[in-house]
N, CA and C of each residue as an Amber inpcrd file, in Angstrom:
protein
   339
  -3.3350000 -11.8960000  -1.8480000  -2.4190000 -10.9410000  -1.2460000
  -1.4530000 -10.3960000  -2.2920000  -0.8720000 -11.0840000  -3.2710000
   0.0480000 -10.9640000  -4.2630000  -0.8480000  -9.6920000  -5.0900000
  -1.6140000 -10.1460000  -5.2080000  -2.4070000  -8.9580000  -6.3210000
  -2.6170000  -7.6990000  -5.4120000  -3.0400000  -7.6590000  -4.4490000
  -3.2450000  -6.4160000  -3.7710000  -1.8020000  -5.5600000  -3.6980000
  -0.9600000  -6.2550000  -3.1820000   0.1230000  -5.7970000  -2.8620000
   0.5550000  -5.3630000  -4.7150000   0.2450000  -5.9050000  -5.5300000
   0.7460000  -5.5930000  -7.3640000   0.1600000  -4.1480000  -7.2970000
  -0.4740000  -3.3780000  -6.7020000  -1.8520000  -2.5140000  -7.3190000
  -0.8420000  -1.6370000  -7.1430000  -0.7110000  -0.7040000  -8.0950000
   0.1290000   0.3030000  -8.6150000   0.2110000   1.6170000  -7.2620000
  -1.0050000   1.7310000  -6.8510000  -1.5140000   2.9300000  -5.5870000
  -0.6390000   2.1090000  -4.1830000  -1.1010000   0.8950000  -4.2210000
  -0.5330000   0.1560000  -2.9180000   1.1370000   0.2590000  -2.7850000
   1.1290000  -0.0930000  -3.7710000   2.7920000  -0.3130000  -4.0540000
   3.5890000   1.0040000  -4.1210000   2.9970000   2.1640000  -4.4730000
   3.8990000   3.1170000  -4.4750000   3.8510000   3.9160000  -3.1180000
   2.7160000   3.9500000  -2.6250000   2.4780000   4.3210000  -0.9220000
   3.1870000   3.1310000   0.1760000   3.2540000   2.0410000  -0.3990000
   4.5220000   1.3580000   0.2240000   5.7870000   1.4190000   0.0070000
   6.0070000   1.8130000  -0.6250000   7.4380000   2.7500000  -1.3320000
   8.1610000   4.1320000  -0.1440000   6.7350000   4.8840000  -0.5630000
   7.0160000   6.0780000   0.3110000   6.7550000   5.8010000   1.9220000
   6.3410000   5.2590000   2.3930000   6.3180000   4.5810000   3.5310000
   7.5900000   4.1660000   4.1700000   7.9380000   2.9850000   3.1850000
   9.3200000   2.5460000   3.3400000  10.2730000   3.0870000   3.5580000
  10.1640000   4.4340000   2.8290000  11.3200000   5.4460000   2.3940000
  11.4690000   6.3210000   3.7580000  10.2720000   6.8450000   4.1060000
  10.2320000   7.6380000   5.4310000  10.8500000   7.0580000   6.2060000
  10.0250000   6.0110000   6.3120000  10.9530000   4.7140000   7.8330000
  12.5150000   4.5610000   7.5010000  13.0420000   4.4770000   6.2560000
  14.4560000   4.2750000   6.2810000  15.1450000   5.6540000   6.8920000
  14.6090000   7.0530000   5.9070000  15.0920000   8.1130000   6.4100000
  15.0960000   8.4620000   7.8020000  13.9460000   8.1950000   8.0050000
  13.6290000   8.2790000   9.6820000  14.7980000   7.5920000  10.4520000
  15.1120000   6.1070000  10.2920000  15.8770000   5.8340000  11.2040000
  17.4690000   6.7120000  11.0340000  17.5330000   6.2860000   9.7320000
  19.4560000   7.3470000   9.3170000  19.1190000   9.0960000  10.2410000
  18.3460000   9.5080000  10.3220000  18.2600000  10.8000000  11.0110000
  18.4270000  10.6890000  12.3140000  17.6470000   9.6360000  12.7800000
  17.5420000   9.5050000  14.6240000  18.1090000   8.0790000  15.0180000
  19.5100000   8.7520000  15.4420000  19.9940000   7.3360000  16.0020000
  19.3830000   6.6080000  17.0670000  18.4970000   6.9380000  17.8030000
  18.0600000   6.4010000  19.0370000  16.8470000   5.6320000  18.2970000
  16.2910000   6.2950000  18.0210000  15.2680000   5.7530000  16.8120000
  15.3630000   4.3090000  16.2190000  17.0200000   4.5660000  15.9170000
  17.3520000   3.2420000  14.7560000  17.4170000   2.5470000  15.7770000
  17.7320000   2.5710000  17.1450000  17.9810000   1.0580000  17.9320000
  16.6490000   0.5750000  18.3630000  15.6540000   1.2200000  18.2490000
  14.2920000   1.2910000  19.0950000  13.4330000   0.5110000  17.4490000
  13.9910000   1.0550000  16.7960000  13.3540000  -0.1160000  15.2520000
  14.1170000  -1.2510000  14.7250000  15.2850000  -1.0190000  15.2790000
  15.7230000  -2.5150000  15.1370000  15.4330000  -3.7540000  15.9060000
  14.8880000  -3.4670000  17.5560000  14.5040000  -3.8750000  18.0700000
  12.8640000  -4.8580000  17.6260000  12.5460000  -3.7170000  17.6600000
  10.9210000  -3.7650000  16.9280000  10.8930000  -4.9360000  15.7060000
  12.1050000  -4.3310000  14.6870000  12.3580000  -5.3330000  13.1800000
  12.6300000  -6.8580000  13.7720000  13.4570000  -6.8970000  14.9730000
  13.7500000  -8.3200000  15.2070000  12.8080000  -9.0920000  15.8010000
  11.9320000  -8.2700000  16.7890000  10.9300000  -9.0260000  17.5200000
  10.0950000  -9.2660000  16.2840000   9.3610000  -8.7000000  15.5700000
   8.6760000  -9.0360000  14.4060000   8.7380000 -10.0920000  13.7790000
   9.7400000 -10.3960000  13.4090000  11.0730000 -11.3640000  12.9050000
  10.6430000 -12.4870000  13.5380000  11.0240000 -12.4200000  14.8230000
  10.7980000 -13.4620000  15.1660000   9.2120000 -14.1620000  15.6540000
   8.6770000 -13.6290000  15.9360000   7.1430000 -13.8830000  15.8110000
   6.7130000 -14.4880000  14.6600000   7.3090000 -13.8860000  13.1690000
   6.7800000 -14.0200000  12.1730000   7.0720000 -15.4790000  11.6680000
   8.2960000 -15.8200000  12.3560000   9.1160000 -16.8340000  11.8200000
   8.5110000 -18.2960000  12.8610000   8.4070000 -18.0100000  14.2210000
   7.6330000 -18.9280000  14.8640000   5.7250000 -18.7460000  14.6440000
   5.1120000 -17.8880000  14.1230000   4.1180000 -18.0940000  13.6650000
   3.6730000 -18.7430000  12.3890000   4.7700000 -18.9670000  11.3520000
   4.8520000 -19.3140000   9.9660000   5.0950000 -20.7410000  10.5010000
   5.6940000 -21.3000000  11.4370000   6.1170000 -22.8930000  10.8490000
   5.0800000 -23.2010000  12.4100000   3.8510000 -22.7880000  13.1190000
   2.5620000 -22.8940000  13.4700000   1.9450000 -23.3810000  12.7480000
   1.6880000 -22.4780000  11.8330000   0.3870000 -22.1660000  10.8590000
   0.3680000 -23.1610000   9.4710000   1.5410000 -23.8090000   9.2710000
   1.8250000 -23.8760000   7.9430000   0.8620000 -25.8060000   7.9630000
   1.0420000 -26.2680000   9.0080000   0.0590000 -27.5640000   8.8690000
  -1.3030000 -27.2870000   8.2900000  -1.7360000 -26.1030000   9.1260000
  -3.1400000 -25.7870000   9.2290000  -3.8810000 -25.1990000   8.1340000
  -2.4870000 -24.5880000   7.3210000  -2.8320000 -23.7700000   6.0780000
  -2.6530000 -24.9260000   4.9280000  -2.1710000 -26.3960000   5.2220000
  -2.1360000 -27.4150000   4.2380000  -3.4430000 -27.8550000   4.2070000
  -3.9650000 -27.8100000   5.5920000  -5.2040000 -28.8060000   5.7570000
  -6.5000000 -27.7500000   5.1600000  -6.1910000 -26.5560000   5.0890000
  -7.6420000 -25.4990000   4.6670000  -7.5070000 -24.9650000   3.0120000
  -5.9650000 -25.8550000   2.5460000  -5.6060000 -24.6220000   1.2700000
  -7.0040000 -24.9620000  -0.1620000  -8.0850000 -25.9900000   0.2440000
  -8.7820000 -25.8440000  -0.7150000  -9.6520000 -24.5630000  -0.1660000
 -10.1060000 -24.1920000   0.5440000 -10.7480000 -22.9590000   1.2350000
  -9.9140000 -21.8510000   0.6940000  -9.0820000 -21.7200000   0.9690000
  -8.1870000 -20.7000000   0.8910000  -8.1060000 -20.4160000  -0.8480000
  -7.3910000 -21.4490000  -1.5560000  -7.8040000 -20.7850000  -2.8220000
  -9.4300000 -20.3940000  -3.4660000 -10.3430000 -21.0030000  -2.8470000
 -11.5020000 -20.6980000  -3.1710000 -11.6030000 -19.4960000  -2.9910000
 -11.3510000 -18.7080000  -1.4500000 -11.5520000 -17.7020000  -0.8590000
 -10.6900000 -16.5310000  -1.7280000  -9.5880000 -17.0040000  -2.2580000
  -8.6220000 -16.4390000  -3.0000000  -9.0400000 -16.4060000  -4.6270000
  -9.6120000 -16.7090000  -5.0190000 -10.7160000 -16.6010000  -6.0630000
 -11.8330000 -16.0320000  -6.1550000 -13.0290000 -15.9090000  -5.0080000
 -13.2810000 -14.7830000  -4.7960000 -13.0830000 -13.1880000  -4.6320000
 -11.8940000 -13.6810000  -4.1070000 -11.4550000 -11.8770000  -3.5980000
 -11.0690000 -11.4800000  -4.6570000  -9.9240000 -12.3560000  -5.7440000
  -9.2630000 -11.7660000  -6.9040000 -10.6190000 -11.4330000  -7.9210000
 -12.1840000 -11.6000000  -7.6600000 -12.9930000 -11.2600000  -8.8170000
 -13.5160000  -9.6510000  -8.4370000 -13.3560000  -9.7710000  -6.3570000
 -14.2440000  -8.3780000  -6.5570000 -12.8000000  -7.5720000  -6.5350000
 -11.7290000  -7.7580000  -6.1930000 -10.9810000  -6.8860000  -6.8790000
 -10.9210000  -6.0330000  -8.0280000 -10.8100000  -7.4910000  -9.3590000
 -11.4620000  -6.7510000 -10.8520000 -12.5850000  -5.9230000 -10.6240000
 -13.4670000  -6.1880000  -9.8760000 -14.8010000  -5.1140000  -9.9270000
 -14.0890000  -4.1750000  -8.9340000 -13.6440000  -3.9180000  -8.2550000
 -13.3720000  -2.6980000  -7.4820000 -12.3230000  -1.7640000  -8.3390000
 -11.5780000  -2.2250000  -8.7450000 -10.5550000  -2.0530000  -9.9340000
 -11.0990000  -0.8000000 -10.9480000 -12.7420000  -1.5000000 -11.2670000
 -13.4500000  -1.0180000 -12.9150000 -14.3470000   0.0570000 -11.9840000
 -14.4820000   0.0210000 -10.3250000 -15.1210000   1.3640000  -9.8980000
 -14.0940000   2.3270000  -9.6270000 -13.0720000   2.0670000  -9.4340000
 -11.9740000   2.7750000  -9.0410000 -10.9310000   3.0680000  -9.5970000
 -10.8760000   3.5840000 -10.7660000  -9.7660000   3.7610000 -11.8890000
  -8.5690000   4.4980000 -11.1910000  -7.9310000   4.8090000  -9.6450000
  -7.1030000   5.0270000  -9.1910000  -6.3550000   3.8840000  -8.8500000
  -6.9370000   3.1000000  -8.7890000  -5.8270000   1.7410000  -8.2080000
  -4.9460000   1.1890000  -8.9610000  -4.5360000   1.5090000 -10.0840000
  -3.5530000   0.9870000 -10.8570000  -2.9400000   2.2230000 -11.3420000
  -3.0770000   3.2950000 -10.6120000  -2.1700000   4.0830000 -10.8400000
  -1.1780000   4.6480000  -9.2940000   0.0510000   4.9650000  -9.6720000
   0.9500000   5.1860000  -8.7060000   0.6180000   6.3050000  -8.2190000
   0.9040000   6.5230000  -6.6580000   0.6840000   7.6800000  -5.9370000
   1.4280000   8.8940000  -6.5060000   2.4180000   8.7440000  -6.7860000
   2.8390000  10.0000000  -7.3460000   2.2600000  10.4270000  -8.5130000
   1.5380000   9.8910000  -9.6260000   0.3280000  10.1060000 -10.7930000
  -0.5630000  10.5940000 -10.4500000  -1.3670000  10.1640000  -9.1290000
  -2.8540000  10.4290000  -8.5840000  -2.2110000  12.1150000  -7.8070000
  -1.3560000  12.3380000  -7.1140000  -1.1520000  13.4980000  -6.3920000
  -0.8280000  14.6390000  -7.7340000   0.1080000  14.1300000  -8.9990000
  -0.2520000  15.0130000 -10.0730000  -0.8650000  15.1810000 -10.6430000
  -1.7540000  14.6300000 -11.1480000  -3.0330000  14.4080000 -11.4880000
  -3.9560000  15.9100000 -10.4470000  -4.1740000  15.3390000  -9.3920000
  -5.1480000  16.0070000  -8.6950000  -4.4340000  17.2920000  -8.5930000
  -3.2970000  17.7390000  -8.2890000  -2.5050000  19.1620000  -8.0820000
  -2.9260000  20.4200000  -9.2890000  -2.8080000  19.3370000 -10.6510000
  -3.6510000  19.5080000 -12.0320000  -4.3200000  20.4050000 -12.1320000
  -5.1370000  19.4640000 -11.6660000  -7.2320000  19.5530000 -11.4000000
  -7.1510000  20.7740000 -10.7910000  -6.8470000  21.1570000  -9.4710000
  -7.1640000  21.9890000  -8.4890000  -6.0610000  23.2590000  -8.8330000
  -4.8480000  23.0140000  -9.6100000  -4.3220000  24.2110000 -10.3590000
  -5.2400000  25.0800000 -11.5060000  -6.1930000  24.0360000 -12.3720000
  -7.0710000  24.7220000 -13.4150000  -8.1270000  24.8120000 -12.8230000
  -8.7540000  24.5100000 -11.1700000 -10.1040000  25.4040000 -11.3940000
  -9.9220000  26.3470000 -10.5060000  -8.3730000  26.5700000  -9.9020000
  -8.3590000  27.9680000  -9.1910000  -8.0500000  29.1350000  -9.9940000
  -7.2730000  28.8440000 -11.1620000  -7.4960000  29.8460000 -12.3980000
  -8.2860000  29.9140000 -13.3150000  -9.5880000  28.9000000 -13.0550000
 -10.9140000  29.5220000 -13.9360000 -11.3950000  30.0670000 -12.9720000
 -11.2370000  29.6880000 -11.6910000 -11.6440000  31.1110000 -10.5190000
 -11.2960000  32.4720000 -10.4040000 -10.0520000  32.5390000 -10.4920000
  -9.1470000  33.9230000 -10.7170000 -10.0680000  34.8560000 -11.8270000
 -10.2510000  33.9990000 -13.0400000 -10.4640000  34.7310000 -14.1660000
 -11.6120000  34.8280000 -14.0670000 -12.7760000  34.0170000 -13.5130000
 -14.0880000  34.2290000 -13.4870000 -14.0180000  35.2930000 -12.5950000
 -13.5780000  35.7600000 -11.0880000 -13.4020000  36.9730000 -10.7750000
 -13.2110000  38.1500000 -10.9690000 -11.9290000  38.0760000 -11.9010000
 -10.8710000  39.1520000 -12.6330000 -12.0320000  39.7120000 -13.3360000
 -12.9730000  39.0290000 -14.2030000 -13.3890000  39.7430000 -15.3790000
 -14.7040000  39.7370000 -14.5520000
């Protein structure tokens, strides 16, 4: 989970995510009581599901890092097919704006002339 959540694309679309939801609530006060709500029930679920789970996750954690060793390898391979994932969303959207700025003006000009 640590590594997924590290991946440069993940992390910056959780950024802007974040950012909306904050703006969002400062804009709509009714909003903010209807997500604070939401933030606490979460909260608390999360907090009585964590001290559930946490025997069960002692008794499986050789599974679990195994399983967690797997995933961290096809990551690296998804990683080496996907040369976007370690880059930040705001790179990949300039990047591509780029791209699609230079082949609408080799279009223009392939027209023009």
């Amino acid at each position: 989970v640590k590594e997924v959540a590290s991946l440069s694309l993940l992390s910056s679309a959780c950024d802007v995510v974040s950012a909306a939801y904050a703006s969002t609530k400062e804009s709509h006060p009714y909003l903010r009581s209807v997500c604070a709500a939401a933030e606490k029930g979460v909260q608390s679920v999360s907090e009585a599901t964590a001290s559930c789970v946490q025997p069960v996750l002692a008794t499986l954690e050789p599974h679990v890092a195994a399983a967690s060793e797997y995933a961290s390898k096809g990551l690296d391979k998804l990683g080496e097919k996907l040369p976007l994932l370690p880059k930040p969303v705001e790179q990949i959207l300039s990047d591509t704006k780029e791209l699609v700025t230079s082949r609408v003006a080799e279009v223009k000009e392939a027209v023009s002339s």
